[in-house]
C-alpha positions as CSV (number, residue, x, y, z in Angstrom):
1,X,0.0,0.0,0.0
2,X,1.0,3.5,-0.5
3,X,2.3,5.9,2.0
4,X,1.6,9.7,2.4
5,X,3.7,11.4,0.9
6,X,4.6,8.8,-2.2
7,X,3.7,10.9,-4.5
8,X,4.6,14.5,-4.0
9,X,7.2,14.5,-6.5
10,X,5.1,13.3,-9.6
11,X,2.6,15.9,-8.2
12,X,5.2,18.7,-7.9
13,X,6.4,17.9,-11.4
14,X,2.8,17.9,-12.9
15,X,2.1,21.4,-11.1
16,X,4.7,22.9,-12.7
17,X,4.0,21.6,-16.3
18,X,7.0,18.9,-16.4
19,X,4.1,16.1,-16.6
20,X,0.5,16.3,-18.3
21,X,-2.3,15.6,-16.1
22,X,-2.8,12.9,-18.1
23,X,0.7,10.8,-17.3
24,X,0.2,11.8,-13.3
25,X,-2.8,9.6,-13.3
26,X,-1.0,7.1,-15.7
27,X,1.8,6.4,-13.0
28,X,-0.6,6.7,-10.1
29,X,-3.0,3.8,-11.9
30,X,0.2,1.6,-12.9
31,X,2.1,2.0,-9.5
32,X,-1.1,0.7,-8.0
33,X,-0.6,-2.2,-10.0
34,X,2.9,-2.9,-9.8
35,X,2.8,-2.2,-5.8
36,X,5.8,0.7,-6.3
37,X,5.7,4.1,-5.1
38,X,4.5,6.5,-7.9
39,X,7.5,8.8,-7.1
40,X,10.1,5.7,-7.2
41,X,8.2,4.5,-10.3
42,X,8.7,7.9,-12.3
43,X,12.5,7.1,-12.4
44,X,12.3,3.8,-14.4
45,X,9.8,5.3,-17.1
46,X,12.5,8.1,-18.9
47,X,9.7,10.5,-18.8
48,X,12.0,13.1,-17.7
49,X,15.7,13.7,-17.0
50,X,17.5,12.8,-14.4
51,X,18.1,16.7,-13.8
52,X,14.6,17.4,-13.7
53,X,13.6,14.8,-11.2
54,X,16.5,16.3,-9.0
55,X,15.1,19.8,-9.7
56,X,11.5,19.1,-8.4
57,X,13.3,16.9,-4.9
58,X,15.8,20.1,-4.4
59,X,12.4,22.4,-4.6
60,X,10.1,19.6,-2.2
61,X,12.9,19.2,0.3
62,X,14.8,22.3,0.3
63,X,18.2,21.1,-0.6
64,X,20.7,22.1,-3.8
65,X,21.6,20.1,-6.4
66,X,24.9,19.0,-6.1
67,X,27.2,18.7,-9.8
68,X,28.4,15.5,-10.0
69,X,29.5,15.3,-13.3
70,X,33.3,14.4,-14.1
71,X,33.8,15.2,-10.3
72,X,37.0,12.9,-9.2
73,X,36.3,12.4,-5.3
74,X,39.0,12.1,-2.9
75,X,39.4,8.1,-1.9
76,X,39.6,9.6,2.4
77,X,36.5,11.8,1.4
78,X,34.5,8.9,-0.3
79,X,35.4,6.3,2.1
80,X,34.0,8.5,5.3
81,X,30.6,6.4,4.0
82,X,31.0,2.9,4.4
83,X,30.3,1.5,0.5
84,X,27.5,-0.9,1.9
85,X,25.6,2.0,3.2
86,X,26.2,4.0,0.0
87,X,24.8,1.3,-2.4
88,X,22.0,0.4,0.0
89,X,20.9,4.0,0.4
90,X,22.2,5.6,-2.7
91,X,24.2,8.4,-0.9
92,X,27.8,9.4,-1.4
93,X,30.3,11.7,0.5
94,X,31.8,13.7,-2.1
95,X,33.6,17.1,-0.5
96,X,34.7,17.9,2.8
97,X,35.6,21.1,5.0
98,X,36.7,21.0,8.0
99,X,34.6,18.5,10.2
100,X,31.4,19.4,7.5
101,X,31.4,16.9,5.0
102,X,28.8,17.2,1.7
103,X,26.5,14.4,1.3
104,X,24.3,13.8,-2.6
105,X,21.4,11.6,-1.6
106,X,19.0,10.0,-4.6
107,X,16.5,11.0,-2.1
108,X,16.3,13.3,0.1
109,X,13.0,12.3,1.8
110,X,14.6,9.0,2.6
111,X,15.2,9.9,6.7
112,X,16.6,6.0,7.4
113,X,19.3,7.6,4.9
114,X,20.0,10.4,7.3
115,X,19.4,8.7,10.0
116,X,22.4,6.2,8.7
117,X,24.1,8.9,7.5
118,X,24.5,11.0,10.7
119,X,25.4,7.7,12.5
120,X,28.1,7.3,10.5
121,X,29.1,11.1,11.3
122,X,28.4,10.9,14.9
123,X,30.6,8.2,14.7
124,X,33.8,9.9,13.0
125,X,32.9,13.4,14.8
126,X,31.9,15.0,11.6
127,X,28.5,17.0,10.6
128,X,26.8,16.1,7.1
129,X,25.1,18.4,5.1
130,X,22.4,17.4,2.1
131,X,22.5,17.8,-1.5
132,X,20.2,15.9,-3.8
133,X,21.7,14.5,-7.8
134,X,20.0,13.2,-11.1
135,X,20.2,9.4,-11.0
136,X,23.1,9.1,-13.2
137,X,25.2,11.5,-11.9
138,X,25.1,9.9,-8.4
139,X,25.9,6.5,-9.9
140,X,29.0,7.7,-11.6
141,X,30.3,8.3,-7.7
142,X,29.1,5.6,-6.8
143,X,31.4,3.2,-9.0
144,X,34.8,5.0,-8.1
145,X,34.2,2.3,-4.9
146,X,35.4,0.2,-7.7
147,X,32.3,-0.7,-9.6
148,X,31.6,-4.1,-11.4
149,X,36.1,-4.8,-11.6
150,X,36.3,-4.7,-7.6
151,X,33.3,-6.9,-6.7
152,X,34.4,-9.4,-9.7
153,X,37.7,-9.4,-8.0
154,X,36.1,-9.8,-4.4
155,X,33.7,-12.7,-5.8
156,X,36.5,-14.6,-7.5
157,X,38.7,-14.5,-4.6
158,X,36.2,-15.7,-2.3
159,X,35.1,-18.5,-5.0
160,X,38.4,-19.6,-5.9
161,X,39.0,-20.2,-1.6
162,X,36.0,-22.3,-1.7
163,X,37.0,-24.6,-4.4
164,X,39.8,-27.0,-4.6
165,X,41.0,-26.8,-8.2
166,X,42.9,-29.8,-9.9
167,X,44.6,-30.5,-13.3
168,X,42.6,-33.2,-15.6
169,X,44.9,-35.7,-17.5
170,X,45.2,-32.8,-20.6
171,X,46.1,-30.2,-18.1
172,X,43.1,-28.4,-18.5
173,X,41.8,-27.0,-14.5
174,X,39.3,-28.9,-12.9
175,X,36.8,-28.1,-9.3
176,X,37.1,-30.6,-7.1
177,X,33.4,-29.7,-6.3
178,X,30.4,-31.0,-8.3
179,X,28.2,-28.7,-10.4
180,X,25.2,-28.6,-8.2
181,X,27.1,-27.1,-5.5
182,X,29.4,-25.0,-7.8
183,X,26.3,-23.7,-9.4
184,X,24.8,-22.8,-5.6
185,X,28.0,-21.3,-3.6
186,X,27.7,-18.0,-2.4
187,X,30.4,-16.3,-4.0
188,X,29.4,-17.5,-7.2
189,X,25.9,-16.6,-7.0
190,X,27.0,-13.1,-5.8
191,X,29.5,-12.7,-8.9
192,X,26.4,-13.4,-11.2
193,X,24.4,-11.4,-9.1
194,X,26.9,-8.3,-9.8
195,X,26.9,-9.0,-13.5
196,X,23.5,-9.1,-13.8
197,X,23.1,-5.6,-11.5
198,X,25.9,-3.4,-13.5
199,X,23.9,-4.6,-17.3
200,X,20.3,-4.0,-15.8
201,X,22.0,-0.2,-14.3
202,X,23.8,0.4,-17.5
203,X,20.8,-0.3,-19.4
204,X,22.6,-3.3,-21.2
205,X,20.0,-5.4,-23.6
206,X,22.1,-8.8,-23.6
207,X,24.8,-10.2,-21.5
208,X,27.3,-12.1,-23.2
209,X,29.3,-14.9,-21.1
210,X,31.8,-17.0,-23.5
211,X,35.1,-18.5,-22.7
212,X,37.9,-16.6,-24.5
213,X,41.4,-18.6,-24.9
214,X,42.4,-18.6,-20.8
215,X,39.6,-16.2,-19.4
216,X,35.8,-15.6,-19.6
217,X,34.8,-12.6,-21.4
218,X,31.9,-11.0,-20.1
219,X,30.2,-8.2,-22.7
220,X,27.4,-6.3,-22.9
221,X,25.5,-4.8,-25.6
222,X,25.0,-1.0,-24.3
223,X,22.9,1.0,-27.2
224,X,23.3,-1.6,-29.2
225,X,27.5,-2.0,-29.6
226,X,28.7,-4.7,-27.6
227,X,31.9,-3.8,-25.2
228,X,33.5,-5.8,-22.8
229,X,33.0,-5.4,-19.2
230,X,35.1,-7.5,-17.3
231,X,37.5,-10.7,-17.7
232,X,37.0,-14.1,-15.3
233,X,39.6,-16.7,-14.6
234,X,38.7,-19.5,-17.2
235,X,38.0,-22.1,-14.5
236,X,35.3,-20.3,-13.3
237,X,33.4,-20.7,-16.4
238,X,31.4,-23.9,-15.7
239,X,30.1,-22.8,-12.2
240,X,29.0,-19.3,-13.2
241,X,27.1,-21.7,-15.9
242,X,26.0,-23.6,-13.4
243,X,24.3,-20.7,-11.6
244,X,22.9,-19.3,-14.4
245,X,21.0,-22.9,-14.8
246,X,20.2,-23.1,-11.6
247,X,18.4,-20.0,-11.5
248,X,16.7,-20.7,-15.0
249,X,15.3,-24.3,-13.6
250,X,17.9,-25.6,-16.6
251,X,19.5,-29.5,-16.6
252,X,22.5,-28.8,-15.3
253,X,24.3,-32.5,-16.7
254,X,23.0,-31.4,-20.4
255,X,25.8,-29.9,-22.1
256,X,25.9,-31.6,-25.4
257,X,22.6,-29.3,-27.0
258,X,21.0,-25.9,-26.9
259,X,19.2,-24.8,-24.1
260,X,16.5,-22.3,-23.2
261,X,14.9,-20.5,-20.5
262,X,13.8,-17.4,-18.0
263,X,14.8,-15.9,-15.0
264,X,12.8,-13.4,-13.1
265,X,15.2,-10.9,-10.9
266,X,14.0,-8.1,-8.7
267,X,16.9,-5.1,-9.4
268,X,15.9,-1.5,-7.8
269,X,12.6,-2.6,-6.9
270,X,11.1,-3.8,-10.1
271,X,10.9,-7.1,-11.8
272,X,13.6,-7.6,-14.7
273,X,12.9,-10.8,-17.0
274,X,15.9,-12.6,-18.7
275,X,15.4,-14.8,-21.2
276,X,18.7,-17.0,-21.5
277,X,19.8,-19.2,-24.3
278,X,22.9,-22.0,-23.6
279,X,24.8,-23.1,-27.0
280,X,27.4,-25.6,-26.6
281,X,31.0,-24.3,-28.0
282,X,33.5,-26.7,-28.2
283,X,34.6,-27.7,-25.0
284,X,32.4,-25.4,-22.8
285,X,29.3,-23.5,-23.1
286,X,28.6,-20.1,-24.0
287,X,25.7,-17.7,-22.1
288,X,23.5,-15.2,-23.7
289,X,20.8,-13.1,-21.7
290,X,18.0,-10.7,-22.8
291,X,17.2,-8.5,-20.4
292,X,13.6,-7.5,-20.3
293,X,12.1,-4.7,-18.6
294,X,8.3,-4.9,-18.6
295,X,7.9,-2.1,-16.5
296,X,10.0,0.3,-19.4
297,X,8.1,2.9,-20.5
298,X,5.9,3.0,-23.8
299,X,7.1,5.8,-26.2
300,X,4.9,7.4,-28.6
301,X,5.7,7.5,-32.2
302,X,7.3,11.0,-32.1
303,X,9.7,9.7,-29.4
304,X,10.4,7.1,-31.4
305,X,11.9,9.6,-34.6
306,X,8.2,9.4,-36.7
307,X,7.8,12.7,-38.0
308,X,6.4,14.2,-41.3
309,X,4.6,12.0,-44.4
310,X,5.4,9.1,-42.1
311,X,3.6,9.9,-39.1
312,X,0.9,10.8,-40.9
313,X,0.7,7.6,-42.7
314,X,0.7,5.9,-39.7
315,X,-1.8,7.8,-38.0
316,X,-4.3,7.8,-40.5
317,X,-3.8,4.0,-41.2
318,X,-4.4,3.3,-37.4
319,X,-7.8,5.3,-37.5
320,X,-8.9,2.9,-40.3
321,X,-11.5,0.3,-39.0
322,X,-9.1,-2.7,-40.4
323,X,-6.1,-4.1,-42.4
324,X,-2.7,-5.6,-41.8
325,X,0.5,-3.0,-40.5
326,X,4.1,-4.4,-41.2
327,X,7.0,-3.3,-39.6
328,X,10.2,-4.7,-40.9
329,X,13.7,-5.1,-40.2
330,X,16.6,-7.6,-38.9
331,X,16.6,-8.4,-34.7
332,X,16.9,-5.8,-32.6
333,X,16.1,-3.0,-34.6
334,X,13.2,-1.8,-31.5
335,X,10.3,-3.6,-34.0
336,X,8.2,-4.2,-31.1
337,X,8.5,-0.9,-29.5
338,X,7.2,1.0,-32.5
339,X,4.3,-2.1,-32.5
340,X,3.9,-0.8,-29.0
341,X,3.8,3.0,-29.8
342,X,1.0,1.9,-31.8
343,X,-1.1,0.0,-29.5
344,X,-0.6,2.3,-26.9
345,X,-2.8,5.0,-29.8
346,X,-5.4,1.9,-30.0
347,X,-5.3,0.7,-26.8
348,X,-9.0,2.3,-25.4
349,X,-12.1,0.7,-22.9
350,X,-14.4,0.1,-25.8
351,X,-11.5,-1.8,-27.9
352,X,-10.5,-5.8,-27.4
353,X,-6.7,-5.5,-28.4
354,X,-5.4,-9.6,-27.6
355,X,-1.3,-10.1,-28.5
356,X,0.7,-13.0,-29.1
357,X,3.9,-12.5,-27.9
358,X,7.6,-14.2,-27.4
359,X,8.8,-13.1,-25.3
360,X,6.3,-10.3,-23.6
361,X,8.5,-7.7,-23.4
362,X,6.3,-4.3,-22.4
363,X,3.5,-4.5,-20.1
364,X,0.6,-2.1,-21.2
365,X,-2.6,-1.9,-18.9
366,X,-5.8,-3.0,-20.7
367,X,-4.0,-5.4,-23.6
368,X,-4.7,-8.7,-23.0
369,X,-1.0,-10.2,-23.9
370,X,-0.6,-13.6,-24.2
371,X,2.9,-15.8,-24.2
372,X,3.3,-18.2,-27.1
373,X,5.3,-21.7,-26.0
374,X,6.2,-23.6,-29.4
375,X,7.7,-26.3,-27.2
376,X,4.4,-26.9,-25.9
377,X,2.3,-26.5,-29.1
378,X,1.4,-23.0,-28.8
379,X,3.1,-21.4,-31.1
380,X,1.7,-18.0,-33.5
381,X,-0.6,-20.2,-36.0
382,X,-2.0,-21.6,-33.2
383,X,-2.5,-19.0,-31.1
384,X,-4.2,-17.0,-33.7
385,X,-6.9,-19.1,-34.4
386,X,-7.3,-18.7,-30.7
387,X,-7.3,-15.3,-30.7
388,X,-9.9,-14.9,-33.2
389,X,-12.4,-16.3,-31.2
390,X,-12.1,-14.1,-28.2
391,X,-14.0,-11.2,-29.7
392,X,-10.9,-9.0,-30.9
393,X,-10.7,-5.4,-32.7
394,X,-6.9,-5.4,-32.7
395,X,-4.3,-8.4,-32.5
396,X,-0.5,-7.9,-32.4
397,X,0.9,-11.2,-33.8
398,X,4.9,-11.0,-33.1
399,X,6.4,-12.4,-36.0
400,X,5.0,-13.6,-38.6
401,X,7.5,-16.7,-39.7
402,X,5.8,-19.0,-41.8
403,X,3.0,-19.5,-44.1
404,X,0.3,-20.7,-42.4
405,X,0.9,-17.5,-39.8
406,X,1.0,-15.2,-42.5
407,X,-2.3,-16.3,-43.8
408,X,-4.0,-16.7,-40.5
409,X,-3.2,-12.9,-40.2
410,X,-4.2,-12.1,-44.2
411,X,-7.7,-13.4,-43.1
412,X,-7.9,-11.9,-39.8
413,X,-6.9,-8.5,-41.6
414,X,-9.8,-9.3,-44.1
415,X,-12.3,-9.7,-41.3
416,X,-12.9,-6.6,-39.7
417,X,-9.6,-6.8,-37.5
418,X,-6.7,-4.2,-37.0
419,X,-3.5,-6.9,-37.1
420,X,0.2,-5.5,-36.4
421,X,3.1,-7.9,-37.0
422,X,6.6,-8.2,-37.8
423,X,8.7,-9.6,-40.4
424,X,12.4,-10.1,-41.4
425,X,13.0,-7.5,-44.6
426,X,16.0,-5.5,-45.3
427,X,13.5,-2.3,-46.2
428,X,9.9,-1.2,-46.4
429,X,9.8,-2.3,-50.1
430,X,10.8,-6.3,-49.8
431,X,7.8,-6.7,-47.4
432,X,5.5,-7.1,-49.9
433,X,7.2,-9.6,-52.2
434,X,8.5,-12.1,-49.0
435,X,4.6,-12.0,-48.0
436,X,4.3,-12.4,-51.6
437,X,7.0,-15.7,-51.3
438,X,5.6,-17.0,-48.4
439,X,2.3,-18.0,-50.2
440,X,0.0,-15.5,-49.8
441,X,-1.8,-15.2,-53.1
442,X,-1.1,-11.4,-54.6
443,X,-4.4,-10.3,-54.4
444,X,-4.8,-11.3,-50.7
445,X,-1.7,-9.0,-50.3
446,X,-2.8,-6.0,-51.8
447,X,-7.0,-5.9,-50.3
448,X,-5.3,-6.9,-46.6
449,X,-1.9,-5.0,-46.0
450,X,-2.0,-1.3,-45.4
451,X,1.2,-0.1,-44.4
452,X,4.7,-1.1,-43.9
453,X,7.1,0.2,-41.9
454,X,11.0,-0.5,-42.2
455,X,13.4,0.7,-39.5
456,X,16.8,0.9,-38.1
457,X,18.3,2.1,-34.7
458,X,21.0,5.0,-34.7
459,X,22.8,6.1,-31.5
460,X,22.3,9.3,-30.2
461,X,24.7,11.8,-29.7
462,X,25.2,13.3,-26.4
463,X,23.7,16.6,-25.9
464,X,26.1,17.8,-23.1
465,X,29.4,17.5,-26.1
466,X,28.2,17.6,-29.1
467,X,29.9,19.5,-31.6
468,X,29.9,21.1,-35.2
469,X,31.8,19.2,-37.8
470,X,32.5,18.9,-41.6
471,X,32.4,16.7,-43.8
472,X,34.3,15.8,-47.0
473,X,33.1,17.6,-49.9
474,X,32.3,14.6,-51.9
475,X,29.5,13.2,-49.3
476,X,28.3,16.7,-48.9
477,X,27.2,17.1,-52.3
478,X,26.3,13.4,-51.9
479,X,23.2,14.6,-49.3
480,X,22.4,17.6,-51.3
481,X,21.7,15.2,-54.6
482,X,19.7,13.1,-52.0
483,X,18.2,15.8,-50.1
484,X,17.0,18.3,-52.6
485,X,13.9,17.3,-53.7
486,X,12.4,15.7,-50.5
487,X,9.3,17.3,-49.7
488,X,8.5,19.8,-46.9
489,X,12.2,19.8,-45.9
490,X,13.8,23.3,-46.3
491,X,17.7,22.1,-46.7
492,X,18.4,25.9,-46.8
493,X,18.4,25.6,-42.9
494,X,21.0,23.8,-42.1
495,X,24.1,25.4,-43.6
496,X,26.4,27.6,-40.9
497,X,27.7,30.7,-42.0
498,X,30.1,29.4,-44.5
499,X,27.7,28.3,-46.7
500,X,28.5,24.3,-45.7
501,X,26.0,21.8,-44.4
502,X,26.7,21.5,-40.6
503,X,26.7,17.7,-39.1
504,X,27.1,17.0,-35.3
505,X,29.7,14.7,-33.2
506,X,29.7,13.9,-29.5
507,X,33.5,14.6,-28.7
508,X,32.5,12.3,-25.3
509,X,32.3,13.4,-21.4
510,X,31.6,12.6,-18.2
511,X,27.5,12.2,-18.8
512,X,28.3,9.5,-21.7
513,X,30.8,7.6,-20.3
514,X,32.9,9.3,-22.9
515,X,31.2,7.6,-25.6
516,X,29.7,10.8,-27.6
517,X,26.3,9.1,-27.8
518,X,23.3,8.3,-25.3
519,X,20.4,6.1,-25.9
520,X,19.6,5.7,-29.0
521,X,16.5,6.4,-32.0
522,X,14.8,4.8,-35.0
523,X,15.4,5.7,-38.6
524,X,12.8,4.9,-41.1
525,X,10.8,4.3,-44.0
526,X,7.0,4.1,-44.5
527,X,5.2,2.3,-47.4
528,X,1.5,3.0,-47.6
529,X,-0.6,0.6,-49.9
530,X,-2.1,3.0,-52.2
531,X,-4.9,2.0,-54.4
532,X,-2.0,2.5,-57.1
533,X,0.3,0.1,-55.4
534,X,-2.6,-2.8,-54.8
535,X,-2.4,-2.5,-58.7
536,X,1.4,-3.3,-58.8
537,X,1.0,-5.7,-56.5
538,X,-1.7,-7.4,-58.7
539,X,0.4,-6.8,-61.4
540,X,3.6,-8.6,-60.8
541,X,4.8,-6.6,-57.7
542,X,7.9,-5.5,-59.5
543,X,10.7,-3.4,-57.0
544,X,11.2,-0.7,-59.6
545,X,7.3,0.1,-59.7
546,X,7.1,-0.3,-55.8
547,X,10.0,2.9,-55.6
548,X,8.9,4.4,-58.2
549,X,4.6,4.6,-56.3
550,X,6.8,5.4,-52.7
551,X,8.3,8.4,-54.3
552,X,5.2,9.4,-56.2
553,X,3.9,9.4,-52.4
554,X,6.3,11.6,-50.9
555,X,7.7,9.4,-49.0
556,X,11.4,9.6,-47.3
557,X,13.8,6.6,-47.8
558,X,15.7,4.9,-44.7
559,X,19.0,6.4,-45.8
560,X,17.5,10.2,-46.1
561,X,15.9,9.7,-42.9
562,X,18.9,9.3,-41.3
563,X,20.9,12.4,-43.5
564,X,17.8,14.4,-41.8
565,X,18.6,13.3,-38.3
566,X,21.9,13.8,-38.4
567,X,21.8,17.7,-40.1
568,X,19.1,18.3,-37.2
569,X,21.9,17.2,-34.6
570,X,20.3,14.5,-33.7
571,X,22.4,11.5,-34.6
572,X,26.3,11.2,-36.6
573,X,26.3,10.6,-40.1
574,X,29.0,7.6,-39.3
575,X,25.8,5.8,-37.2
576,X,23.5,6.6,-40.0
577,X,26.3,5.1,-42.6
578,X,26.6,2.1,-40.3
579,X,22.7,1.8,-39.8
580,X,21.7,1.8,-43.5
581,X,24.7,-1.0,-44.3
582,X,22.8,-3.5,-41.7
């Protein structure tokens, strides 16, 4: 239940215009539901910025906002908190005068904090005084305690202690203790346990765990470029696989085939679902986890980078009463967060919307989402002909993979349903022709389909360093030949005083880890089946004739999307180059 008081930052935000009225009772509703604090829950959504959640808690609780960023803090200074009561409370020491020392707090209506806090003064004849930080900012102090490297280092320490390791007759090392108990010991399960924290904190969307010549490599894909995070001793590498099939209810004696499964992990209060996949290498397994957040927030389309002819094709083709929406594009390339954008427009009290999912990756109140288990028999064919006797208006179908799903959903389309899918095309205009290939007969394709959308993520670049760049001559004029003649784009604005085009970097800083870029947004392009292009389709379906009717619409290619993006300083041009070659 709720306390007083749980809410009086989402209501301080919302009086001052930060929030709509409309998203205050959104999070009140869903923290209800999800049994969180609405002002706790506002920090997991990305509604707003880390600075402007620490504006409103410097206004409610009468404390500055301390800056963080690219601060170094003396190792005496940071060590006057013990790093257990840091992490537990999310405060850090960070300056020091005299006997006053500065404290930043995540929040600074948490009294067990202070109260915590003051003990640990009382105790060292010191006096704190409060500060409140964004989220991020805080976190950066809090890993100079050493971060994932130092409690890797404490974990293996304390797991190689506990096991006796041996040399096998080809000198490979051995545990002297079985893979049960490997799999169960408590420094293992707290080295995991740290791996899984730092990718959930850094926003990671797969963990990678592979042995690497005479060490384990552990990687994670942060907006959407893997890096590595930290290195293992080799013979470690069966009991951290161990664990991880222990906690996914795996068989732990099975290592010749693949194996799949979930884990459900609570990390800062919320539920975080993994979905884990074990492939057998050559002598040893590797580990890769999806990290799901079901709790993440919903964008709408215009968060997503829809803008223009686009979004109005989309718009206008969700208002109609039915038909079949594509989006297109290989893994990864945020597919079901645009479906989600979507259904989030549809989603009302007077309409059914039933999906078929795998895995459910977004929760949205009022969609009745439903998990499809192949292994089991339930897989999207089957499902659908389940779904289309439960009364729907709108059905999200996953992926559509083979034939029998892609005319299940043709039909549905046809009889008075909305249907959203995915499929597996390198652009907007190959959607047609694969449905085309995977048996649908033409003229099915043209009276059910009525839009398809092809996309591709781009990183973002930093907002705190970006910078003004050139490019080479030769690709300017490139983007002016490509530019030129798209519609309701005045190119004119985006030359500097030199009479070049002006394109953007992120030179990196303290806010992106030094990486130029944070979070990342969708290029795309958006094929709307015309009454012209049900005739090509009839016709032969012929690629020419499908670009030729996408330009005749006004529509904006993949590639000029992201030249746009990048002249409005939203995204590099070396992202957009690396985008469009996927």
């Amino acid at each position: 239940m709720q306390k007083s008081g749980d809410n009086n930052i989402i209501q301080f935000l919302a009086q001052h215009g930060k929030i709509s009225q409309q998203q205050f009772q959104e999070l009140i509703t869903e923290s209800r539901e999800a049994r969180i604090s609405p002002d706790k829950l506002i920090e997991t959504k990305n509604i707003l910025s880390d600075e402007d959640i620490a504006w409103a808690k410097s206004q409610i609780y009468k404390v500055p906002v301390a800056e963080l960023y690219g601060l170094t803090v003396d190792k005496e200074i940071l060590k006057i908190i013990p790093k257990d009561v840091a992490e537990n409370y999310n405060v850090v020491a960070f300056a020091k005068e005299g006997d006053v020392f500065k404290v930043a707090m995540l929040d600074p209506g948490n009294f067990k904090a202070r109260e915590a806090v003051d003990f640990v003064a009382r105790q060292k004849n010191l006096k704190a005084t409060y500060y409140t930080a964004p989220k991020k900012a805080l976190k950066n102090i809090l890993e100079q305690y050493g971060g994932l490297s130092v409690e890797v280092k404490e974990a293996v320490g304390a797991a190689e202690s506990e096991s006796r390791f041996t040399s096998d007759e080809k000198g490979r090392i051995t545990s002297e203790m079985d893979l049960e108990k490997m799999g169960q010991s408590a420094p293992i399960s707290k080295l995991v346990g740290s791996i899984l924290k730092y990718a959930v904190e850094t926003h990671a969307s797969d963990i990678h765990i592979e042995p690497l010549g005479d060490k384990t490599r552990i990687r994670c894909r942060i907006d959407g470029i893997l890096r590595e995070s930290a290195a293992l001793p080799l013979h470690l590498h069966p009991s951290i696989v161990s664990r991880i099939k222990v906690m996914a209810n795996l068989k732990l004696d099975e290592t010749r085939v693949p194996q799949d499964g979930r884990i459900r992990i609570m990390v800062a209060q919320r539920k975080i679902d993994l979905r884990i996949s074990i492939l057998p290498l050559f002598e040893k397994e590797k580990v890769v986890m999806r990290i799901l957040d079901p709790a993440s927030k919903v964008f709408n389309l215009k968060d997503l980078g829809f803008w223009g002819k686009g979004l109005e094709a989309i718009e206008r083709n969700l208002s109609r009463p039915h038909g079949l929406i594509l989006i297109t594009g290989p893994t990864g390339c945020g597919k079901t967060t645009t479906i989600f954008a979507a259904l989030k427009i549809l989603n009302k009290t007077e309409v059914n919307v039933i999906t078929l999912e795998d895995p459910i990756e977004y929760f949205l109140n009022g969609v009745n989402q439903s998990q499809v288990r192949p292994q089991i028999g339930y897989s999207f064919s089957s499902g659908l002909r389940s779904v289309v006797r439960q009364d729907p208006d709108v059905i999200m179908v996953g992926e559509i993979r083979d034939n029998e799903t892609a005319e299940l959903a043709t039909h549905a389309a046809l009889t008075g349903h909305i249907v959203l899918s995915t499929l597996h095309t390198n652009d907007a205009f190959g959607a047609v022709p694969r449905f085309i290939d995977m048996g649908v007969e033409p003229f099915l394709v043209a009276s059910s389909v009525n839009l398809v959308v092809a996309q591709r993520l781009v990183r973002k670049i930093c907002p705190y360093c970006a910078e003004e760049i050139q490019v080479s001559e030769e690709m300017e004029k490139n983007i002016i030949k490509e530019l030129k003649e798209v519609p309701d784009f005045d190119l004119e604005k985006y030359h500097n005083k030199n009479g070049r085009l002006k394109f953007y970097h992120g030179k990196g800083c303290s806010r992106c880890n030094n990486e130029g870029y944070q979070g990342r947004i969708g290029i795309f392009e958006v094929l709307e089946i015309s009454e012209e292009m049900k005739n090509i389709i009839t016709s032969g379906c012929k690629i020419k004739e499908i670009k030729e009717e996408f330009k005749r619409q006004g529509m904006i290619e993949m590639l000029k999307d992201g030249y746009i993006k990048a002249l409005k300083g939203v995204t590099s041009l070396e992202e957009v180059l690396r985008a469009a070659r996927e």
